[in-house]
C-alpha positions as CSV (number, residue, x, y, z in Angstrom):
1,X,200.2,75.3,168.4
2,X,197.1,77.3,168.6
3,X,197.8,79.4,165.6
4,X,198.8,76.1,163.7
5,X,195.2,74.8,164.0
6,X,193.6,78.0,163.5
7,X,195.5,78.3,160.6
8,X,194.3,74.5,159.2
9,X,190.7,75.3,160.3
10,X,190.7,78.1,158.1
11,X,192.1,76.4,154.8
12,X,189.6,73.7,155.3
13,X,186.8,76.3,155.7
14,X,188.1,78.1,152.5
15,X,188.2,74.4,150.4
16,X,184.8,73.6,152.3
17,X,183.6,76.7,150.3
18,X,185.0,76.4,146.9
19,X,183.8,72.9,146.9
20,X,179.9,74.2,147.6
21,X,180.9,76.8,145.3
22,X,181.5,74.2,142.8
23,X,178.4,72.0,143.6
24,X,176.2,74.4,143.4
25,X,177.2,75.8,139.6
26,X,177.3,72.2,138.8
27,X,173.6,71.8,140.4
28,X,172.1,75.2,138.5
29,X,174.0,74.0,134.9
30,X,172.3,70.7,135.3
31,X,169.1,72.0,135.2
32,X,169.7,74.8,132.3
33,X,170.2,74.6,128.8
34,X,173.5,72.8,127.2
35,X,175.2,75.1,124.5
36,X,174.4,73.3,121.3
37,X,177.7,73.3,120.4
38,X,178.7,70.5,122.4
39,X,180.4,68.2,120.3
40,X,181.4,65.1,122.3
41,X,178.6,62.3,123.0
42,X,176.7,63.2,126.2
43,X,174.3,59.7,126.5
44,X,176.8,56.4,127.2
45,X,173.8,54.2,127.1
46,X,173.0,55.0,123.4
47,X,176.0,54.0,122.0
48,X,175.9,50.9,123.7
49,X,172.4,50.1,122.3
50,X,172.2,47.5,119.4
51,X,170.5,49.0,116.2
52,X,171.5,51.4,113.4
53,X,170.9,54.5,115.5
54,X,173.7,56.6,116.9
55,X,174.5,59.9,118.1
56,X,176.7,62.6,116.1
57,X,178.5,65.7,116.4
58,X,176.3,68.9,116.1
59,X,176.9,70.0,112.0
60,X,179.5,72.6,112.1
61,X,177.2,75.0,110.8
62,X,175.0,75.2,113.5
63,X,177.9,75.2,116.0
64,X,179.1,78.3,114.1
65,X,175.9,79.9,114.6
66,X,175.1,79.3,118.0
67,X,177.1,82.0,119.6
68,X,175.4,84.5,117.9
69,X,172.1,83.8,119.6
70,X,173.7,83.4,123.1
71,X,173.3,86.7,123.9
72,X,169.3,86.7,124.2
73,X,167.3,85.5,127.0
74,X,164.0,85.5,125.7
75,X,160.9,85.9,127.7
76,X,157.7,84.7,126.5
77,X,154.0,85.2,127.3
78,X,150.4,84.4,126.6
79,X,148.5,87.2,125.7
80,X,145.2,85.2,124.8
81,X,143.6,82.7,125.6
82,X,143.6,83.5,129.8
83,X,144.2,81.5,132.5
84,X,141.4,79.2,133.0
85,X,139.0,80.6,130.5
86,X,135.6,79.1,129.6
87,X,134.9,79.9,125.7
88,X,131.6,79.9,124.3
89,X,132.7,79.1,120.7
90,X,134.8,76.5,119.4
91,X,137.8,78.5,118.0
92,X,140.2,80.2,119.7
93,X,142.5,83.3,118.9
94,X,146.2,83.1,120.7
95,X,147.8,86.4,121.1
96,X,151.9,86.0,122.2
97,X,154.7,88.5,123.4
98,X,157.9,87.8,123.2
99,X,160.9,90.0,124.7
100,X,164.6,89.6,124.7
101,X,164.3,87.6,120.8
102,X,164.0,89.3,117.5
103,X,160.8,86.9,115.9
104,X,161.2,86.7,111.9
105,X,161.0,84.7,108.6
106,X,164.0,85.2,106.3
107,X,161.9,85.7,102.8
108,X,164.9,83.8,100.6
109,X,165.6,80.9,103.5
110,X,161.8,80.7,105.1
111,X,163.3,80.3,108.3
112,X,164.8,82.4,111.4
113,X,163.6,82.9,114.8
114,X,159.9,82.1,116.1
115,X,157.9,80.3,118.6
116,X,156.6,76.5,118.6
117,X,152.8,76.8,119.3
118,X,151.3,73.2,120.6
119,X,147.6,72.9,121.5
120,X,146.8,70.0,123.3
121,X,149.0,66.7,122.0
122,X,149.1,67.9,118.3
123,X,152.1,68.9,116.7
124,X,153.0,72.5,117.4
125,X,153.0,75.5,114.2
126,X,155.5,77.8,114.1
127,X,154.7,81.3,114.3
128,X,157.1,84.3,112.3
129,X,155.2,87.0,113.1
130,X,153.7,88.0,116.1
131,X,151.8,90.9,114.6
132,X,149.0,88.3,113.0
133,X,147.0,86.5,115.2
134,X,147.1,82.2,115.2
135,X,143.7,81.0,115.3
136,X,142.6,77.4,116.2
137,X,138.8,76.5,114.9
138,X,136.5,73.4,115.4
139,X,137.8,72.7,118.7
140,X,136.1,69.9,120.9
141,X,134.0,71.0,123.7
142,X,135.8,70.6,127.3
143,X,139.4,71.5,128.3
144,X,142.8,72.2,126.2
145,X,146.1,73.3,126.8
146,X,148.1,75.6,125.2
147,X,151.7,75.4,126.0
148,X,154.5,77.9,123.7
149,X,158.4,78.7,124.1
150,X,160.8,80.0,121.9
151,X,162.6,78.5,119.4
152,X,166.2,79.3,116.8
153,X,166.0,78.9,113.0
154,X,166.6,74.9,113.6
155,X,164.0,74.6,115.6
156,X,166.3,74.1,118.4
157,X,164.5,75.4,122.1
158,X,165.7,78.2,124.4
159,X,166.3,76.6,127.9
160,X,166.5,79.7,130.0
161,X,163.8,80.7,132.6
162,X,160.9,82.5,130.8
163,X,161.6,81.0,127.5
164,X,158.2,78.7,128.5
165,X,154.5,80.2,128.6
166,X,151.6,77.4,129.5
167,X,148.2,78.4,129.9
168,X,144.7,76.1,130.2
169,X,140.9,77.4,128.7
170,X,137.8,75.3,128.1
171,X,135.5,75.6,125.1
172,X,132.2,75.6,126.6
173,X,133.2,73.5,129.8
174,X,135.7,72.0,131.9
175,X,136.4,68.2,131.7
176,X,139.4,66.6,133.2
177,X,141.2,65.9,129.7
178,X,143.9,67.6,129.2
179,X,144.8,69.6,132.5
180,X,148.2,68.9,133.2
181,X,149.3,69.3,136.7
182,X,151.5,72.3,137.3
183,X,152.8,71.0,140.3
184,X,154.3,68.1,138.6
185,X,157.6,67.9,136.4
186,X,156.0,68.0,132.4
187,X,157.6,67.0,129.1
188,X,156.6,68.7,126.2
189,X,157.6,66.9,122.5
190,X,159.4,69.1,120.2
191,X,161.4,67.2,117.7
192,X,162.3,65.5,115.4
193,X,158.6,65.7,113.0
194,X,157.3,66.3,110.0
195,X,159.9,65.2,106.9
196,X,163.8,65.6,106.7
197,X,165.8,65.1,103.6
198,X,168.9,65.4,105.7
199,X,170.8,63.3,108.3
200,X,171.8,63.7,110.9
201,X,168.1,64.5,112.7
202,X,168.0,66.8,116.0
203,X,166.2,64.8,118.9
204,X,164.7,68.0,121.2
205,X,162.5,68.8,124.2
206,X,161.3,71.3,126.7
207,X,161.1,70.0,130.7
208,X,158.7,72.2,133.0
209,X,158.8,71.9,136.9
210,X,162.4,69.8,137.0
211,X,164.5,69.6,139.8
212,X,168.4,69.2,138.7
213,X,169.9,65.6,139.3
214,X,171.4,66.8,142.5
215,X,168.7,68.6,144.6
216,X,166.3,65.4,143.3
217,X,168.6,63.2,145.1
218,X,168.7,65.1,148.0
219,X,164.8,65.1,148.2
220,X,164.5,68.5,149.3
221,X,162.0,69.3,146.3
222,X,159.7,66.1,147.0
223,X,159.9,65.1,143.4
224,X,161.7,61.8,142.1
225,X,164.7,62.0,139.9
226,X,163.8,61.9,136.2
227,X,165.0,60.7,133.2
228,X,164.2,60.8,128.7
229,X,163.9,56.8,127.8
230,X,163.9,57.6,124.0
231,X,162.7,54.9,121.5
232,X,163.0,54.8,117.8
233,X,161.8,52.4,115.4
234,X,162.5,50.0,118.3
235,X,165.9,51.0,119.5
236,X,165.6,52.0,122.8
237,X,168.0,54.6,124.9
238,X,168.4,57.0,127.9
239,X,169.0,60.6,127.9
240,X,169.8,62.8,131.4
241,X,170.8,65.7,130.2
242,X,168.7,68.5,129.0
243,X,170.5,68.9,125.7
244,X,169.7,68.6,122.1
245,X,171.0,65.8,120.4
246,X,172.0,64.5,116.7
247,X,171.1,61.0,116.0
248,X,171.2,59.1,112.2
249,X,171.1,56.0,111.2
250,X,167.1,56.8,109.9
251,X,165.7,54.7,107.4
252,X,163.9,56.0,104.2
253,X,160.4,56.5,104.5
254,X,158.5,56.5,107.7
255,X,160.2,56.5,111.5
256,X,158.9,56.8,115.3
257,X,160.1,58.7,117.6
258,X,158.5,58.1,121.4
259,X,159.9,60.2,124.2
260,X,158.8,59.3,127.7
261,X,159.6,61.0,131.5
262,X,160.7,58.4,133.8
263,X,162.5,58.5,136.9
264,X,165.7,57.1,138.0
265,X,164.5,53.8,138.2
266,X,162.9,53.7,134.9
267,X,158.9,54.1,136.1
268,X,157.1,57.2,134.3
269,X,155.9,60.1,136.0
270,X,152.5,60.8,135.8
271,X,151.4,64.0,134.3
272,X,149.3,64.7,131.0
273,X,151.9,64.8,127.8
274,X,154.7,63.1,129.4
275,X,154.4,59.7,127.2
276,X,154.3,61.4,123.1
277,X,155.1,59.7,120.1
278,X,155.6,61.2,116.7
279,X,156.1,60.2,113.1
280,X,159.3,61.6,111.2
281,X,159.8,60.8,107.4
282,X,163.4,60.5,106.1
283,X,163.3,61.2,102.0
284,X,166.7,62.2,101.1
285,X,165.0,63.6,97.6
286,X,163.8,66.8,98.8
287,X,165.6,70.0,99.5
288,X,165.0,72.7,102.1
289,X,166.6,75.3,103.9
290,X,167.4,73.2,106.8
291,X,169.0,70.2,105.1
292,X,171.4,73.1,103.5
293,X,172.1,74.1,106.6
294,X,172.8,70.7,108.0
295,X,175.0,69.6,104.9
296,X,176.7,73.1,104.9
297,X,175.9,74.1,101.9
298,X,174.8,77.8,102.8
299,X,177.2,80.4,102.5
300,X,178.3,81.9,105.8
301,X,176.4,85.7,104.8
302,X,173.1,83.9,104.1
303,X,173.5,81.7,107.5
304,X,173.8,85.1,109.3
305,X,170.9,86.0,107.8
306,X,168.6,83.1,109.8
307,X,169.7,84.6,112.9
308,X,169.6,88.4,112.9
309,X,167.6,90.1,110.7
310,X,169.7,93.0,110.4
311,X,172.2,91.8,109.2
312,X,174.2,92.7,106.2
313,X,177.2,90.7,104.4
314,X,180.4,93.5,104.9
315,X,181.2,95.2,102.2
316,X,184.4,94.2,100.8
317,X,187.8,96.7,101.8
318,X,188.5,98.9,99.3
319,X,191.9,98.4,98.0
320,X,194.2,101.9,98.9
321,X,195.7,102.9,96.4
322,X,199.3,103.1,96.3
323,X,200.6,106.1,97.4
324,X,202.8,107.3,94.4
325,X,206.3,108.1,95.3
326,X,207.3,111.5,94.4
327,X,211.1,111.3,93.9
328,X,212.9,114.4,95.0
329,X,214.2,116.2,92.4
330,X,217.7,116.7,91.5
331,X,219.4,119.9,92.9
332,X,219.8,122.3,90.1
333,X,223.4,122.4,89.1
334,X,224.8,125.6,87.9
335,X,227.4,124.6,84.7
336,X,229.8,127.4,85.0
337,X,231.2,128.0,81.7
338,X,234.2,126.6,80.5
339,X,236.7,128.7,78.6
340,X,237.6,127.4,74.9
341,X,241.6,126.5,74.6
342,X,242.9,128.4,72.2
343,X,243.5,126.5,69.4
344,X,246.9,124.3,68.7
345,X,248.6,125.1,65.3
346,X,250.7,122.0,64.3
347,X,253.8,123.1,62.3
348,X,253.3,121.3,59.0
349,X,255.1,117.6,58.3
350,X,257.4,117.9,55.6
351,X,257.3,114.7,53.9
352,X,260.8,113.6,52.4
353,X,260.0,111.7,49.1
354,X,261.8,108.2,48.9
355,X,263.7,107.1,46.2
356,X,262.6,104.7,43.7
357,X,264.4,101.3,43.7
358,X,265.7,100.3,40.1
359,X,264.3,97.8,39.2
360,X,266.1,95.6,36.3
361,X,264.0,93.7,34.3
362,X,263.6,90.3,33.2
363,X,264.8,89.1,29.4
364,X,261.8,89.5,27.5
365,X,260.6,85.9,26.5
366,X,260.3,85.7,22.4
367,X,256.7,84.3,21.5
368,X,256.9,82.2,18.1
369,X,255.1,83.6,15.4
370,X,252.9,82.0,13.6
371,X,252.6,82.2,9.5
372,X,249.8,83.9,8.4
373,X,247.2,81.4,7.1
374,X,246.4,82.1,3.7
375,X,242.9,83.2,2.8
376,X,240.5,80.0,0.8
377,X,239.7,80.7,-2.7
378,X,236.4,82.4,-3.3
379,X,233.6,80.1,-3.5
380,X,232.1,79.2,-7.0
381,X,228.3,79.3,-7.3
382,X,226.9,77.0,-10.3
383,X,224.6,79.0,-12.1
384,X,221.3,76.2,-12.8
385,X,220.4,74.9,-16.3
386,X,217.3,76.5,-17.6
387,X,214.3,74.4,-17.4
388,X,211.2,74.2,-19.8
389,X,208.8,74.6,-17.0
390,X,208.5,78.3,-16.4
391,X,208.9,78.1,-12.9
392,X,212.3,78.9,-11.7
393,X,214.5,76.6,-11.2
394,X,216.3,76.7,-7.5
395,X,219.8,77.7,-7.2
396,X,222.6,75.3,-6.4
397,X,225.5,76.1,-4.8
398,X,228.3,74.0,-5.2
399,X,231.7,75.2,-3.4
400,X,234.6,74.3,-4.1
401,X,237.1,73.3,-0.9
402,X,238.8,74.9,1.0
403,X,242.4,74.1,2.1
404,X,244.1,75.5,5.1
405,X,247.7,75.8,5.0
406,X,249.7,74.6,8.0
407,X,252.0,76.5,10.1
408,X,255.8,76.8,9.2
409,X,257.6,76.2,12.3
410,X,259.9,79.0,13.5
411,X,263.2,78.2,15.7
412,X,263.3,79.5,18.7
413,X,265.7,82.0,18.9
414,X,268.3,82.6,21.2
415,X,268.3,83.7,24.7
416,X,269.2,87.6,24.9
417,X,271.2,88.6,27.4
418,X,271.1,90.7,29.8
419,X,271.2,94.8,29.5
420,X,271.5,97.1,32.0
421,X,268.8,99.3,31.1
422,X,265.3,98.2,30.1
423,X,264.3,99.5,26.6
424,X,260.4,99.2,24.6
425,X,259.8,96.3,23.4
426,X,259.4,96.7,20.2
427,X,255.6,95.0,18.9
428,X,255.7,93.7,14.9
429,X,252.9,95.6,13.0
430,X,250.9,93.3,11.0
431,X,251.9,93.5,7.6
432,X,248.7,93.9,5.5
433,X,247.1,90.7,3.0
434,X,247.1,91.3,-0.2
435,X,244.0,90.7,-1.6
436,X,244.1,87.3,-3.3
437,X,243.8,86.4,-6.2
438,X,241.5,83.1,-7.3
439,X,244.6,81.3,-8.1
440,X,245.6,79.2,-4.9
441,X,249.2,80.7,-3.7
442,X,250.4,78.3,-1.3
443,X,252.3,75.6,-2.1
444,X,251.3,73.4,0.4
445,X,247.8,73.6,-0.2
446,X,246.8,70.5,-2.0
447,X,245.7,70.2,-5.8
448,X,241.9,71.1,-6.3
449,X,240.4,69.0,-8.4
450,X,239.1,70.8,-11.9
451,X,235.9,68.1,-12.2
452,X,232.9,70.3,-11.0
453,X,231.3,68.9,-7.8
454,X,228.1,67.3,-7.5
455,X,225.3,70.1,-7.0
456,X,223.8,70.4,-3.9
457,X,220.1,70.8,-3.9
458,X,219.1,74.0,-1.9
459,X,215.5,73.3,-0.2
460,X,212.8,75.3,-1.9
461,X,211.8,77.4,1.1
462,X,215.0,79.2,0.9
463,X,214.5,80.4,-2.5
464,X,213.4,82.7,-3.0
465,X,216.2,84.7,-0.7
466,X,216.0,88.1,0.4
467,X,217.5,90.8,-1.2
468,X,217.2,89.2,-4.5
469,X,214.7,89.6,-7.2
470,X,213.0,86.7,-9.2
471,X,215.2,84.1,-10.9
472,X,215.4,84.5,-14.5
473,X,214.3,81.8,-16.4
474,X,217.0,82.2,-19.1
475,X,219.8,83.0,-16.8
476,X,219.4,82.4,-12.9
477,X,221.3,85.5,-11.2
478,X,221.0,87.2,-8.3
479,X,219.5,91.1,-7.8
480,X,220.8,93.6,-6.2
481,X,219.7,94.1,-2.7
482,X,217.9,97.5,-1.7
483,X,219.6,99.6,0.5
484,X,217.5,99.3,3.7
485,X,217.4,95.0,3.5
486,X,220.1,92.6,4.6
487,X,221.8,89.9,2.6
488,X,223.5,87.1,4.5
489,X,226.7,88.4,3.0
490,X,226.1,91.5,4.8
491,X,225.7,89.9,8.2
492,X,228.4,87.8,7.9
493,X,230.7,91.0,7.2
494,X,229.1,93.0,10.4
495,X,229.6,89.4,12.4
496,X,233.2,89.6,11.2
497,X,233.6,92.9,12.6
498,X,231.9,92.4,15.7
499,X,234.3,89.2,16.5
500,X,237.5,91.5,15.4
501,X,236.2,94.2,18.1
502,X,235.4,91.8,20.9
503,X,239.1,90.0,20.0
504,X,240.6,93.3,20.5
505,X,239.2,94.0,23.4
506,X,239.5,90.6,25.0
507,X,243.5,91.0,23.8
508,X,243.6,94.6,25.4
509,X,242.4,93.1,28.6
510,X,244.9,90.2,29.6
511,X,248.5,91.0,30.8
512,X,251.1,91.9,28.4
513,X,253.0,88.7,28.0
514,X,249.4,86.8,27.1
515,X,248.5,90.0,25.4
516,X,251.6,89.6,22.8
517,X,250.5,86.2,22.3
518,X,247.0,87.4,21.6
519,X,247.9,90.2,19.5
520,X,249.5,87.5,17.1
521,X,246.3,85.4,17.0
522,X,244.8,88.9,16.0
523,X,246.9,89.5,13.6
524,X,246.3,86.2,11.8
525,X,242.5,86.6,12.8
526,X,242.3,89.9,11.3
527,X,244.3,89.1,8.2
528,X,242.0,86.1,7.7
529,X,239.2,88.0,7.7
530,X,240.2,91.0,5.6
531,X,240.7,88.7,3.1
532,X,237.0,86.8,3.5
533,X,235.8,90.2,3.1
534,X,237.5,91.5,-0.3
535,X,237.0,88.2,-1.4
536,X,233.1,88.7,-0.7
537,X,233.4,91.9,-1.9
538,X,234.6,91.1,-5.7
539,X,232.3,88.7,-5.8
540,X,229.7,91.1,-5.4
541,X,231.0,93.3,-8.0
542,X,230.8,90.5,-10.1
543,X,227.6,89.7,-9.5
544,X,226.1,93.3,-9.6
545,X,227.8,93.7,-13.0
546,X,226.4,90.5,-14.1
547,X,223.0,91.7,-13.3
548,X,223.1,94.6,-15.2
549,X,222.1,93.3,-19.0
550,X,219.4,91.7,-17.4
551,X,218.1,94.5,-15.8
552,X,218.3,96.3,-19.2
553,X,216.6,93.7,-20.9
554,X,214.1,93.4,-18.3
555,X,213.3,97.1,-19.3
């Protein structure tokens, strides 16, 4: 039983202890910084105020940021002005240290780490470099304040212990104006101020000499709870938590922002600086470094840039190149030689020649002949009458017709029979034409009529033809034709020929049974025109021996 309540005493002593543990963290963050990165609404009582006012997320560029700069705790001290100093001019030169914080300007951006610098109630100046002094002229005679603490590239304060420096001097001599009492929790007015082209608008402060919510309620520290009653443009709202916050809902042109330190029941603490208004303008026209930031419209390496000035964008990874793939290569084979076969003779193929089939031929098919057709009778030429005009007179030609005999049928004769063996068929040579005479031989041919025909006039630009000489006015006969020109009588006989040669050869080229068939139409072809062409041919022995007494007369 004993070790059963030992045993109880001891777990409650152990959850007795975690449960200070936990107080007390809770007590310690209450009164240090929030990360900025918070992203849920930390003030109830502003969301529940009427007016066009509320509070955002922190932009995501900032929360990306933040982390980097979570690693300094910086520490930050007045140099100059000392500690209760009496000038005897009315300027002043401030001298600062800061450790634990890189201070710099970013020369593309303009903005990185530094310090806000407030004299008195005006609005503080930011200061880059540390190496330069900040000097303050014309100041009134009597007693300032000079209150500094460190600040990231958003003008967002450091909350950590030593991130604070306040220091009092008088110009000339001490009045009670402006000596806030250390002893006493003090707010000091940060932002929002000065102009802002970008929504939403950071809402931040710095508290000095706070207790956290906890230990004020205890009253162990003798001061009263506190609280930020926040007013702008009117719309009024609590903060109590030390935090940054992002409101909107700013309206173009000129705002106020009032900050006051109150307690828990609303009534201000008294201290020098803890009641500060300030006048923010909202024109969405202008561009600066910060509303980039806030929109997120800065790349991530120039962002890097505003909080270490070190820092350089990675260079890019070289792409390896591929490792080329060596293929093995293929084992060496040795060919071993093959031997050549001795080569095959193939007895020769005696070929056994085949006997021809007898082939018995057809009955040869008798073609009917056809008469020869008798040659026309030469053609008479009128010799013209002479005229009295010297000029010759033209040359008609008047030619007597020409009749064509018909064809005597031939019977057809009878079939031969058939023979065993096939003999020559034997072709009829073409008996040759005698060369006729003028008289008209056939019978059939019908009676020419003896009365002379009617001249035909010949069209004077044939006369006069080639190959003859000038018409003779006496007697109009034609001249011999040189050797080297052409009569038409001459080109008909070489047309003749021509047509015989191509008949042949057309006959030559068909198969035999058409070609016995042709060979008659040759025949009669070739008869009809040896006999045009003797008959042409006495008639120009006629003529040339007609010419001849004129030639001699002509002599």
């Amino acid at each position: 039983m004993l070790r059963a309540n030992l045993k109880w005493k001891l777990m409650g002593s152990c959850l007795a202890l975690i449960l200070a543990i936990c107080i007390t963290s809770c007590d310690r963050s209450s009164a240090t910084a929030i990360d900025s990165s918070t992203t849920i609404p930390t003030n109830l009582k502003l969301a529940t105020t009427d007016g066009p006012l509320s509070e955002v997320n922190t932009p995501d560029a900032i929360v990306k940021l933040a982390p980097t700069l979570e690693k300094y705790q910086p520490q930050v001290q007045i140099l100059s002005p000392k500690a209760d100093e009496v000038l005897a001019d009315d300027r002043v030169t401030v001298k600062l240290q800061v450790n634990d914080l890189p201070i710099f300007k970013d020369p593309e951006l303009g903005l990185g780490n530094h310090l806000h610098v407030i004299l008195d109630k005006q609005t503080y100046q930011g200061v880059y470099d540390l190496s330069q002094p900040l000097v303050f002229k014309n100041l009134a005679a009597g007693t300032h304040s000079l209150r500094v603490f460190a600040s990231r590239p958003w003008h967002e304060s450091f909350k950590n212990e030593g991130a604070y420096a306040q220091t009092t001097f008088h110009v000339l001599t001490k009045t009670a104006e402006n000596n806030p009492n250390p002893q006493q929790p003090l707010l000091t007015y940060s932002r929002p101020t000065g102009i802002y082209s970008a929504e939403p608008i950071m809402l931040d402060y710095y508290l000095s000499n706070t207790p956290s919510h906890l230990v004020a309620k205890k009253g162990d520290s003798g001061l009263a709870d506190w609280r930020i009653r926040a007013t702008v443009n009117g719309q009024q709202f609590i903060l109590d938590r030390w935090a940054p916050i992002y409101l909107q809902g700013f309206k173009l042109g000129k705002n106020w922002v009032k900050l006051e330190l109150v307690d828990n029941l609303g009534n201000p603490i008294p201290n020098v600086y803890n009641d500060t208004v300030s006048i923010v303008t909202y024109d969405p026209r202008t561009k600066d470094t910060l509303a980039k930031l806030v929109r997120g419209e800065l790349n991530s390496t120039l962002a890097m840039s505003l909080v270490d000035p070190n820092y350089k964008a990675p260079l890019p990874k070289p792409t390896p190149a591929p490792t080329p793939i060596i293929e093995p290569a293929p084992p060496v084979v040795k060919s071993t030689p093959i031997p050549t076969p001795a080569p095959i003779i193939t007895p020769p193929v005696v070929i056994e020649p085949t006997p021809r089939p007898i082939i018995v031929p057809s009955p040869p098919i008798v073609e009917p002949t056809l008469a020869p057709i008798q040659s026309p009778p030469p053609i008479a030429i009128a010799q013209p009458k002479p005229l009295p005009s010297p000029t010759p007179a033209p040359v008609i030609i008047s030619p007597k017709p020409i009749s064509i005999p018909q064809p005597t049928p031939v019977a057809t004769p009878a079939p031969v029979a058939a023979i065993s063996h096939p003999q020559p068929i034997e072709t009829p040579t073409p008996q040759p034409i005698a060369t006729p005479n003028p008289v008209i031989v056939s019978s059939l041919q019908p009676e020419v009529s003896k009365t002379p025909a009617e001249p035909i006039p010949v069209p004077p630009a044939i006369l006069p033809r080639r190959g003859y000489a000038n018409v003779n006015p006496v007697k109009s006969a034609p001249v011999a034709a040189t050797g080297d020109e052409k009569t038409w009588q001459t080109q008909a006989v070489e047309l003749f020929k021509t047509a015989g040669v191509k008949t042949r050869e057309f006959t030559d080229s068909i198969p035999p049974k058409a070609q016995r068939f042709g060979h008659n139409i040759q025949v009669w072809v070739g008869n009809a025109i040896d006999t045009t062409l003797a008959k042409v041919q006495a008639w120009r022995d006629s003529a040339n021996s007609d010419n001849k007494p004129a030639e001699n007369k002509t002599s």
